[in-house]
C-alpha positions in Angstrom: -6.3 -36.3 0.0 -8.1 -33.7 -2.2 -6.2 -31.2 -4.3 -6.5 -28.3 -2.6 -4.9 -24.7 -3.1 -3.7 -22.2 -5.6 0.0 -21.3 -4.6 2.6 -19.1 -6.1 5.9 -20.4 -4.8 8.2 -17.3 -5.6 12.1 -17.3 -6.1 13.3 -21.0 -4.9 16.1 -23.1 -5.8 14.4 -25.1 -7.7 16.4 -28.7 -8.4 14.7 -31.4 -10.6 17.1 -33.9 -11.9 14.6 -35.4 -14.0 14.6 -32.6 -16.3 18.5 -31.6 -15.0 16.9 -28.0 -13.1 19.3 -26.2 -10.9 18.6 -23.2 -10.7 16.4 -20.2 -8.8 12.8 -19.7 -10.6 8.7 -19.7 -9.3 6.3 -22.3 -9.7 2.1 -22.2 -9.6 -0.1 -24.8 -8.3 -3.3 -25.7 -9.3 -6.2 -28.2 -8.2 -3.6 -30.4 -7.3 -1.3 -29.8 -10.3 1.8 -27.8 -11.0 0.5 -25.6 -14.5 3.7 -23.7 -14.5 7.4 -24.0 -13.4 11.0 -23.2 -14.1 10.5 -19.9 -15.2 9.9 -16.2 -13.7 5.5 -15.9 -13.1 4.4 -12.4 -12.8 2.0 -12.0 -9.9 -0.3 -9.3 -11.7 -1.1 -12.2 -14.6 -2.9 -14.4 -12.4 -6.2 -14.5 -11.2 -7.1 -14.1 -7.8 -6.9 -15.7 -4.7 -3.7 -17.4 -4.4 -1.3 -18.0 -1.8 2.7 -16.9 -2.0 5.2 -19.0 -0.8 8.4 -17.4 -0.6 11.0 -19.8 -0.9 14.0 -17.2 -1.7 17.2 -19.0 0.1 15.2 -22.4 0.5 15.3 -25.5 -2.1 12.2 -26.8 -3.6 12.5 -30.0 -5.6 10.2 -32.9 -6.0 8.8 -34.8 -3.1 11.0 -37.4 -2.2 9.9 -41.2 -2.6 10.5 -43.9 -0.1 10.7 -47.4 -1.7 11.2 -49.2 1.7 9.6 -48.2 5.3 7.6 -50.0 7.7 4.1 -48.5 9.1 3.0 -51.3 11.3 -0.3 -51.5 10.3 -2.4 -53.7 10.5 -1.3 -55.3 13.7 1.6 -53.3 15.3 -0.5 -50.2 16.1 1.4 -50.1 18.9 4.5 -49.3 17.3 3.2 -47.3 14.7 -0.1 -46.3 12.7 -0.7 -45.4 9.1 -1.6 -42.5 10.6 1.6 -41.2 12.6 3.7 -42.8 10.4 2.6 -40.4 6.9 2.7 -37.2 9.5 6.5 -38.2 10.2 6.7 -38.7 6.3 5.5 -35.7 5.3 7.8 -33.9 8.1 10.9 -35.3 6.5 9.8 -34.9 3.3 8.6 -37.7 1.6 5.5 -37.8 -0.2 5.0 -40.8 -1.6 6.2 -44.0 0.6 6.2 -47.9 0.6 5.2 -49.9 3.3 7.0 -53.2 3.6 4.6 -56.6 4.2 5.8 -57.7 7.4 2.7 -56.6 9.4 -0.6 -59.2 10.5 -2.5 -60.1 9.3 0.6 -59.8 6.3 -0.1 -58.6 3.1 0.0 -61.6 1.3 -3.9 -61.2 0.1 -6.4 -58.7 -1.7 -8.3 -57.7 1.4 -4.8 -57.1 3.7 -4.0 -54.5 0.7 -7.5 -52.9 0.3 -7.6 -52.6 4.0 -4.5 -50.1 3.8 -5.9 -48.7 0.6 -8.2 -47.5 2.6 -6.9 -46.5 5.6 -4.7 -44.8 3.6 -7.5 -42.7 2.4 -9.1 -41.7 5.8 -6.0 -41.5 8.0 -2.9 -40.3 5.8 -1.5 -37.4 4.6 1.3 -38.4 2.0 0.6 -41.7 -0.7 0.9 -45.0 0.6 1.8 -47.6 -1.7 1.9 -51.2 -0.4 4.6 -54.0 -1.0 2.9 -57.1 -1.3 4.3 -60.4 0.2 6.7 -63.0 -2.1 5.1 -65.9 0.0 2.2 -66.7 1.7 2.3 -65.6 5.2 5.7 -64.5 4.9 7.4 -68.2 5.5 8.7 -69.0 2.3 7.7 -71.7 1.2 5.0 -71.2 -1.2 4.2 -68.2 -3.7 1.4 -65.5 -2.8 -1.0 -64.8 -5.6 1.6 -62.5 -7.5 -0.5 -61.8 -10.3 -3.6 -61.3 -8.1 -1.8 -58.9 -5.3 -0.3 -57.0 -8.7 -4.1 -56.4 -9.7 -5.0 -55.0 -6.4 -2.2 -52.5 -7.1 1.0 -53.4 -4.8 3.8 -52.1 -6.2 6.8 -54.6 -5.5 7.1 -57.9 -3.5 9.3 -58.8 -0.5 9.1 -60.6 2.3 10.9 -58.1 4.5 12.3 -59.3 7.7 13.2 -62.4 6.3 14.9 -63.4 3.1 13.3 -65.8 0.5 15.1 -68.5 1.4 14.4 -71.7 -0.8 16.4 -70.3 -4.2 13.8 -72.2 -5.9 11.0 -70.5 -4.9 13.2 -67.3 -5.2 13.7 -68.4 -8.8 10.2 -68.6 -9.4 9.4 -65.3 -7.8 11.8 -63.4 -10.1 10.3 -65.1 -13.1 6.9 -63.9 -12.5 8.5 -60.7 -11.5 9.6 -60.3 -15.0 6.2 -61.4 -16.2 4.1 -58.6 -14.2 7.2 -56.2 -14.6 7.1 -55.3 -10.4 10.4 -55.6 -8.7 11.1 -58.3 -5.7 13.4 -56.7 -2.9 14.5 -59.4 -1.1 16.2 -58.8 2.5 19.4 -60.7 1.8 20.1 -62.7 4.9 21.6 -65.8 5.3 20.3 -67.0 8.4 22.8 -70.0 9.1 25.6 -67.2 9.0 23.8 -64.8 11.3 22.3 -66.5 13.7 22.7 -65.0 17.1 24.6 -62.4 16.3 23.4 -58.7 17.3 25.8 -56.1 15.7 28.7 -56.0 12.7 31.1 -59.0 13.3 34.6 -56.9 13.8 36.6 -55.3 16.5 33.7 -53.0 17.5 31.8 -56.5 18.5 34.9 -57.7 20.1 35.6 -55.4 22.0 32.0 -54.6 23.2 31.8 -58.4 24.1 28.7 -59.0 21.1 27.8 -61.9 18.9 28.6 -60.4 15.5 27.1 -60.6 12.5 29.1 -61.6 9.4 29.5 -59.3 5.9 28.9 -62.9 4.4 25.4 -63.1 5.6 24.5 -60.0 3.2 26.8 -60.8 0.5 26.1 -64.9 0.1 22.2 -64.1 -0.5 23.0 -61.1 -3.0 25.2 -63.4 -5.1 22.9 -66.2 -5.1 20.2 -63.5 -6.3 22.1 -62.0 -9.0 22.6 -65.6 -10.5 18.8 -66.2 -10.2 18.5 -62.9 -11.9 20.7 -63.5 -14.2 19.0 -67.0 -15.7 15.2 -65.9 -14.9 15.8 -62.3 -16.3 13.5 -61.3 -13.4 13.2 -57.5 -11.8 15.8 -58.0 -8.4 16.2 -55.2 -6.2 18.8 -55.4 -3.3 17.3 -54.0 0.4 19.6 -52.2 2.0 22.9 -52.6 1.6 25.4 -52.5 4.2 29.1 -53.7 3.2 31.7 -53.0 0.9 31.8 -56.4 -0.7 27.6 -55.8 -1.6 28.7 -52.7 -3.7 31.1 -54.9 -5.3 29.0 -57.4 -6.3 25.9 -54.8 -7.8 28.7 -53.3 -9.7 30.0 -56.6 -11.2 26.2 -57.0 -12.1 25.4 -54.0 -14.2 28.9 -54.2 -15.8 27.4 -57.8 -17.2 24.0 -55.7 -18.0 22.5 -58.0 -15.2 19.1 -55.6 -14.4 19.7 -55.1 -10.6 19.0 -52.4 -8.7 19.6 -51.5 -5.1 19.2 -49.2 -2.2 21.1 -48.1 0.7 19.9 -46.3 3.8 20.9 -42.9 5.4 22.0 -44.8 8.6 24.4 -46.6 6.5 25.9 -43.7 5.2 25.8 -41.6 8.4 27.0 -43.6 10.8 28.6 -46.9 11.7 29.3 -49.3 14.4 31.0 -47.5 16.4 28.0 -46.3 17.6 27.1 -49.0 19.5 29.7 -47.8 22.2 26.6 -44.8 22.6 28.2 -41.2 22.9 27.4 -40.7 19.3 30.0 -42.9 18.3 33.2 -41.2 20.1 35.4 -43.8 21.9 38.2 -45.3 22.6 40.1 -48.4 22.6 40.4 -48.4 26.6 37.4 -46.4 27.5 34.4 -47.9 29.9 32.2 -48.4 30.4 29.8 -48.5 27.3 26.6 -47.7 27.4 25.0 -50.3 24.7 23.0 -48.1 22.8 19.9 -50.2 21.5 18.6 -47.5 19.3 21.5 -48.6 17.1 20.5 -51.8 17.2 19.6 -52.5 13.2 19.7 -54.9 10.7 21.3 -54.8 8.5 23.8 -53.9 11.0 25.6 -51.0 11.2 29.2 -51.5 10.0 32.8 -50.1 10.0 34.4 -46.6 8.2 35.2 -49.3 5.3 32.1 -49.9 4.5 30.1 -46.7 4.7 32.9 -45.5 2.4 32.2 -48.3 -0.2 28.2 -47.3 0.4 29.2 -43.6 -0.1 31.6 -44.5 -3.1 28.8 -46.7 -4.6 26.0 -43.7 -4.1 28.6 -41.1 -6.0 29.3 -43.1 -9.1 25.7 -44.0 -9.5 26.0 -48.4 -8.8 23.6 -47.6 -6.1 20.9 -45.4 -7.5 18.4 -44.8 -4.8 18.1 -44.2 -0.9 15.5 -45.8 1.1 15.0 -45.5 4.6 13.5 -48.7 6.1 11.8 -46.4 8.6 11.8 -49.0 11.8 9.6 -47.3 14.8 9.5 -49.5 17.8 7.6 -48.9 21.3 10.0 -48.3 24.2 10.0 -51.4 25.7 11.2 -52.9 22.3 14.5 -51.4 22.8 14.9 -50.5 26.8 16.5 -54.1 27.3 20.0 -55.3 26.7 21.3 -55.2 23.1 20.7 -58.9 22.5 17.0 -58.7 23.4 16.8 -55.4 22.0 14.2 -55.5 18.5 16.2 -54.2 15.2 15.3 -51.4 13.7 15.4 -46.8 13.5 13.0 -44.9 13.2 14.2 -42.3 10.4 11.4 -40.2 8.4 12.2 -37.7 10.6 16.2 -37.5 10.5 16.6 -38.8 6.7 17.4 -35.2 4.8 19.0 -33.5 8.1 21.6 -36.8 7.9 22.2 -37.0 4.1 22.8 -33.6 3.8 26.2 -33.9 6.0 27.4 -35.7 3.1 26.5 -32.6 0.6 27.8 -30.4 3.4 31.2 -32.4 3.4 31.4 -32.3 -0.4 31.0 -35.7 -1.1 27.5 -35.6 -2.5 26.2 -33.2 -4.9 22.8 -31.6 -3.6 21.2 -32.7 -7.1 22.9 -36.2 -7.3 21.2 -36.7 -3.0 17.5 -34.8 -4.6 17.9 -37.3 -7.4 18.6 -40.5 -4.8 15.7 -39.6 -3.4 13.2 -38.8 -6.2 13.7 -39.8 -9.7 16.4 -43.0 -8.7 13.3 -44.7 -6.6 10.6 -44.0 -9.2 12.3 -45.8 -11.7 12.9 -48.7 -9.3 8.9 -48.5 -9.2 8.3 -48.0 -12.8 7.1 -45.8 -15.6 3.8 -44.7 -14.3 5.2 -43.5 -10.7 7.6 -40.7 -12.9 5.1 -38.1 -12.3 5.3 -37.8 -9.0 9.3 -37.6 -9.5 9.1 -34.4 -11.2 8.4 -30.5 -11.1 7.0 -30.5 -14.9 4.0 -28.5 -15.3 1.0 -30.7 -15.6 2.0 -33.3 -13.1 1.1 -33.6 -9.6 2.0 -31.0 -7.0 4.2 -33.3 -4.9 6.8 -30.9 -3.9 9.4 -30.3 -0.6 10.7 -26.9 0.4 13.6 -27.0 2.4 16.8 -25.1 3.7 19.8 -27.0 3.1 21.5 -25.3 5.9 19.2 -25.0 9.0 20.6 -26.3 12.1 18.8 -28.3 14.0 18.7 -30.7 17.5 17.1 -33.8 17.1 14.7 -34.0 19.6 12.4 -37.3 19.6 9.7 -35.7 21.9 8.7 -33.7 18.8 9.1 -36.5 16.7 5.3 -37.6 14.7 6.8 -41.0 14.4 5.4 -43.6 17.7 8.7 -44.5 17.2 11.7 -42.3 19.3 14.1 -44.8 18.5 17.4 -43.1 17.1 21.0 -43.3 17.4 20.6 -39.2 16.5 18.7 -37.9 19.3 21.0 -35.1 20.8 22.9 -34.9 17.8 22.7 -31.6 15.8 21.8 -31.7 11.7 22.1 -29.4 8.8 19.6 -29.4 6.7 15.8 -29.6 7.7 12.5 -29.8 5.6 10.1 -26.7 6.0 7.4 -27.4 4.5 5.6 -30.3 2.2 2.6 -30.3 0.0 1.1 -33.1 -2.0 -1.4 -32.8 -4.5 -1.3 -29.6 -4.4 -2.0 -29.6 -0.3 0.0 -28.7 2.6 0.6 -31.6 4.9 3.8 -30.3 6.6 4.6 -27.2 7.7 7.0 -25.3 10.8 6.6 -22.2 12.0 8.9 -20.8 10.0 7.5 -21.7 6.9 4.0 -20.3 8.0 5.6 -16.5 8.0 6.7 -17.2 4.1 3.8 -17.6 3.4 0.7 -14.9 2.5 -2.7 -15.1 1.0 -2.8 -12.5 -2.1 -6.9 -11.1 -2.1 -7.4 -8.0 -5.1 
């Protein structure tokens, strides 16, 4: 990606919680940079040949940052390239993502995490940064080169998919964690407590006739990492949280200054198990037949109203400070079998703002408490030097969303970028949709309706 363009965007809504911005103003881009912002820019001052954007009625806030998604490559092109995946990025709004290990060749060595360096280069169109494995080949029993995979410039360690299991070698992992100050997010999953099962344990599973899933499975792993934090002083970060009893537990963490820090996903908050029934989660207690919806099919699973109100509860008051969206895609045949051979996993670059922003909509999120979720809260999971791209200061990088917070909108997967069309939402109708994105400076996304906004100014 090159910084390209010279753009005047004229009276937005501009929100930046890291420097606590709401309110309407202009901003000018630069070779890549933002050189002016949150003030009025008169037109006749600049030189020419720049580009208006008018984003009068439309938000414009800092790209938003993805600390957990999955792009399948190398290995899974199938599912999903570095390629497509960026493009579906960029079309929700993210312009900066990281792509989980759990590919093959794994990234568990130097050449795995040039090879996506550099694909990254040629093929996408928002920043790729790569998480680099915890153990070699994923199978946890003996440490990756930490120190070496932290040189060639991954930004985190997990072994995502599958939990560290051995707490010893979790131990270890959080103490060099400290040592090369990069976070490990570990997929807390106790296997012995989950096996089989395919959906929430509960009366959903019950009644559908499904091997559940246990809130212990999560919870057991993310007390047994908090303790290993606790003694090793190591940089943990909880995947994905799911139950009510997780939230719990983070908050009983900070409260003893335990440095912990966690994520939660926009399926999570949006929707719950019910789903599974299919029909966008409407049932009954005597209805039938159900249709099994795979595309719901996730894991974490999904779980009940009591949970996604302690996930909301714990996103308000600030226990949970980011959102990530573990972006899933999977083929068709992955997920046109029955639920129990059904692979986990949603695809969600495309729905993630449209989803969230029922929870501004319903007044239970602020719109700058969700921008700051998804920009500043995940940087700082990342660390000091990934602030920049968190921002709308002048003389940082021009990684900046425009969107209209109350566009409706049908999800349809056929005009999804994503390889993956696997969604719970398809059908449904959203509020809130991204209109255009631009990193570095660049345009990478934009709909039709952000192309008549926008107008080349030649004097």
């Amino acid at each position: 990606m090159k910084p390209t363009g010279y753009f005047l965007i004229k009276s937005g809504h501009l929100i930046d919680p890291a420097q606590d911005w709401d309110f309407r103003s202009d901003i000018l881009i630069k070779d890549g940079e933002i050189t002016v912002s949150g003030c009025n820019i008169d037109e006749d001052s600049l030189e020419q040949g720049f580009t208006t954007i008018d984003a009068s009625g439309l938000v414009v806030s800092p790209g938003f940052i993805d600390i957990h998604a999955h792009l399948r490559e190398p290995g899974f092109e199938y599912k999903e390239t570095i390629a497509s995946g960026t493009k579906a990025a960029a079309k929700g709004g993210f312009t900066t993502i990281s792509c989980m290990p759990n590919t093959d060749p794994p990234i568990d060595n130097v050449s795995v995490v040039n090879f996506i360096h550099d694909r990254a280069r040629s093929d996408g169109v928002v920043r790729v940064l790569p998480i680099g494995c915890v153990t070699k080949g994923r199978l946890g029993k003996e440490l990756a080169d930490m120190e070496e995979l932290a040189s060639a410039g991954v930004v985190a360690f997990s072994d995502d998919g599958d939990p560290v299991y051995d707490p010893l070698v979790m131990q270890l992992a959080l103490s060099y964690s400290g040592d090369l100050q990069l976070p490990i997010s570990n997929h807390c999953q106790d296997h012995n407590l989950s096996r089989g099962g395919v959906m929430a344990e509960g009366r959903v599973a019950t009644r559908l006739g499904l091997p559940g899933i246990p809130a212990a499975a999560e919870e057991a792993m993310i007390a047994r990492d908090i303790a290993l934090a606790s003694v090793t002083g190591g940089r943990l970060h909880i995947a994905h949280l799911s139950t009510a009893g997780s939230v719990a537990l983070v908050h009983n963490a900070l409260e003893q200054g335990i440095p912990v820090t966690s994520e939660v996903c926009p399926h999570h908050l949006c929707i719950t198990d019910k789903w599974v029934f299919g029909n966008n989660g409407t049932y009954t207690e005597t209805a039938g037949p159900f249709s099994y919806d795979t595309s719901t099919k996730v894991y974490p699973p999904l779980r009940s109203d009591e949970d996604v109100e302690a996930l909301i509860q714990g996103l308000e008051k600030g226990i949970i400070p980011c959102i990530a969206t573990d972006h899933a895609p999977h083929d068709i045949a992955s997920k046109q079998v029955t639920y129990e051979d059904a692979s986990f996993g949603i695809s969600v670059f495309e729905t993630a703002l449209g989803s969230l922003m029922g929870l501004v909509h319903s007044g239970r999120l602020s719109l700058p408490a969700l921008v700051e979720r998804l920009t500043t809260g995940p940087a700082q999971v990342l660390g000091p030097k990934f602030h920049k791209f968190a921002t709308l200061a002048a003389n940082t990088p021009a990684d900046i969303v425009i969107f209209d917070p109350d566009n409706s909108w049908v999800v349809d997967v056929n005009e999804f970028e994503s390889k993956g069309k696997n969604t719970p939402l398809a059908g449904c109708t959203l509020k809130g949709q991204v209109l255009g994105t631009l990193v570095q400076g660049e345009i990478v996304f934009q709909k039709s309706e952000f192309l008549e906004r926008v107008q080349e100014v030649g004097r």
